[in-house]
Structures are given as structure tokens and as C-alpha cells.
N, C-alpha and C positions, 0 to 999 in steps of 0.2 A: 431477499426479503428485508423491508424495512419499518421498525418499530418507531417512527421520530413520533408519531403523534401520541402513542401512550405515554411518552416521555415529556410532556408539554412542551413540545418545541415544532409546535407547527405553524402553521404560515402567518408572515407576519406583516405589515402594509409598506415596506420597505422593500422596490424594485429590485435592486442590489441584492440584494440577502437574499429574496428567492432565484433569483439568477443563478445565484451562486450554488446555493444549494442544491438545486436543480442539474447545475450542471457536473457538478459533486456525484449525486446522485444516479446521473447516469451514466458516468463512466466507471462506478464503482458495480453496478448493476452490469454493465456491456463486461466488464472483467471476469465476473463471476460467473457471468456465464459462457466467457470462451470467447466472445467475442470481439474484446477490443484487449490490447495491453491498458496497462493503466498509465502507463506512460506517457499516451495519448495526449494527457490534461496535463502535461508537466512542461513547462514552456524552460526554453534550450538554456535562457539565462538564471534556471531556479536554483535556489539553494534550498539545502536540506542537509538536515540534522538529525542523528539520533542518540538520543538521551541515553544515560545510566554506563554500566561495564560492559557490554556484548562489545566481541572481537572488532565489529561495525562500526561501535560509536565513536562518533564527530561528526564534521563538517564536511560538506562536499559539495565545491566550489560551482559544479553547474547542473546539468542533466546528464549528460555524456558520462561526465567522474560518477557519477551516482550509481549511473548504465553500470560502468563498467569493475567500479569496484564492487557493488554490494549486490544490484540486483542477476545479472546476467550469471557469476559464479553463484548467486541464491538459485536462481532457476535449474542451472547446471546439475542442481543436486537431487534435481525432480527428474531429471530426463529421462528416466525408465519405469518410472510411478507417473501417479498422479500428477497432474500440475496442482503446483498451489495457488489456491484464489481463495476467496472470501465465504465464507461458507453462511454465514449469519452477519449480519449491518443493524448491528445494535441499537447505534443512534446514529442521527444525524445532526446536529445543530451548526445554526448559523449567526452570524452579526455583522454585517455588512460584506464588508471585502472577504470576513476569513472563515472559514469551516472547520467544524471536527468531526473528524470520523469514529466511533466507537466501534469494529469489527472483531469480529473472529475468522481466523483462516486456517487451512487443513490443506494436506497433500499426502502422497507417498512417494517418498523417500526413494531414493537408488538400491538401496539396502531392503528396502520393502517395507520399510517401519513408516508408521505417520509421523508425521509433524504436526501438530497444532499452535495455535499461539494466537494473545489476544494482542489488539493492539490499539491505540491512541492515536490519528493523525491531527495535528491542526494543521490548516493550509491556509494560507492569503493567497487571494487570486489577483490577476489584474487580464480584465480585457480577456476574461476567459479559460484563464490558463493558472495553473499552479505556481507563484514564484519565490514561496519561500514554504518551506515545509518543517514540523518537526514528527518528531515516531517517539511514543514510547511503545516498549513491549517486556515479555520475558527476556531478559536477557541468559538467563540458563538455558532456557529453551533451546533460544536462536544459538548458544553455543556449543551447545550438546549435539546439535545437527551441523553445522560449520565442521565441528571434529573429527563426528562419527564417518561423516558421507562426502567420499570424492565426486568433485564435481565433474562430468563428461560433457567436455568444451569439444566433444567432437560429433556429437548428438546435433541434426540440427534446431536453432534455437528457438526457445515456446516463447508465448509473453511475457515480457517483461512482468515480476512480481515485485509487490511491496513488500517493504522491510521495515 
């Protein structure tokens, strides 16, 4: 479900931008509903960042590093719950090359407990594809479940989730 147009951020006479948006738009939609990783849109050379104090934040040099340090042991922690996805897509806005995502996402937990958490992405595209990202979110949140909940890397593995 997305709210961009009560947010005044709807379409604008610039090809690019809706492109972008668009394509934003439906792989955050194919994720939410099971259908695609979101991964998908993150081209191999992307860097990505995430803001604030969670266990997570920094830098991480491509897709692969991103895979494997944040998202894959994120998912790990869902493997007997719920997956976590997107549950509500706040907003979407765009300006040329780059997007933000205003989302909220939800899962359950290994331990049985949900997880919620809201989240900020911006992303620059090129040619399609995600290549530079950053995240803000709670980071208490995302550290209270990091803690609480071992991850079972022996579960085979769901889609790749945002962080």
C-alpha cells in the first residue's frame, strides 16, 4: 500500500524521476508481498550505509558485504516466524536519480516475538538499479532483536530483507 499522493509527491514531468520511482516502487511492492527480495534493485557495485548507533551501522562496500553482513543474519532471525517485509510504504518521493522510501516493516521473530520498525531509505539509481543507499531506523529496536534472537543459518534462506 502506497500513500505518495496524499503526501504531495506525485508525478512530476521529469522521465528520470518517474522511472525511478516506479521502479522503487515495485520492488518494494514485489517484496511485500513475497515475491521478489528486494535485493533485486541493488546493483552488485552499491554502497550502503546505515546511520545512527545499531550494531549495523556503517559502511558496506558493495552488495555482497551488505548480503552478508546485515541482511542474511537479519533474515536468519525470522526463519521460524514470519518474514520480515514491509508492511505499510508511507511515502515515496523522488528527484531525479534518487528516491526515499518512508516504510514501516514487521515480522516474527525466532523467539515468536514481532519485530516492528520504521524506516528512511534514500537511494540513487543508475540505469535501474540501486547504487548508493542510506537507512535510517530505530536503532534500539534493531538492537534488541540482533540480541535477543539467534539467527538459524541453517534454515534454508527467505529473502533478502532491508535494514
Amino acid at each position: 500500500m502506497t500513500d505518495t499522493d496524499q503526501r504531495g509527491d506525485g508525478p512530476t514531468d521529469n522521465p528520470e524521476t518517474e522511472d525511478n520511482r516506479e521502479t522503487i516502487r515495485r520492488a518494494f511492492e514485489a517484496w511485500q508481498a513475497g515475491d521478489a527480495p528486494i535485493t533485486d534493485v541493488f546493483a552488485p557495485d552499491m554502497v550502503w550505509r546505515i546511520e545512527g548507533h545499531s550494531v549495523a551501522s556503517r559502511e558496506y562496500a558493495d552488495r555482497q558485504q551488505f548480503i552478508d553482513e546485515v541482511l542474511a543474519p537479519f533474515g536468519a532471525r525470522f526463519a521460524h516466524g514470519e518474514p520480515f517485509r514491509p508492511v505499510l510504504i508511507r511515502s515515496i518521493h523522488a528527484d531525479g536519480d534518487t528516491v526515499i522510501v518512508v516504510w514501516n516493516g514487521r515480522g516474527i521473530a525466532n523467539d515468536g516475538q514481532p519485530y516492528e520498525n520504521s524506516y528512511a531509505w534514500i537511494m540513487r539509481l543508475r540505469d535501474g538499479l540501486v547504487v548508493d543507499g542510506t537507512a535510517f531506523y530505530d536503532s534500539i529496536s534493531f538492537n534488541g532483536l540482533w540480541s535477543r534472537v539467534t539467527p538459524d543459518h541453517h534454515s534454508p534462506p527467505r529473502h533478502a530483507v532491508g535494514t
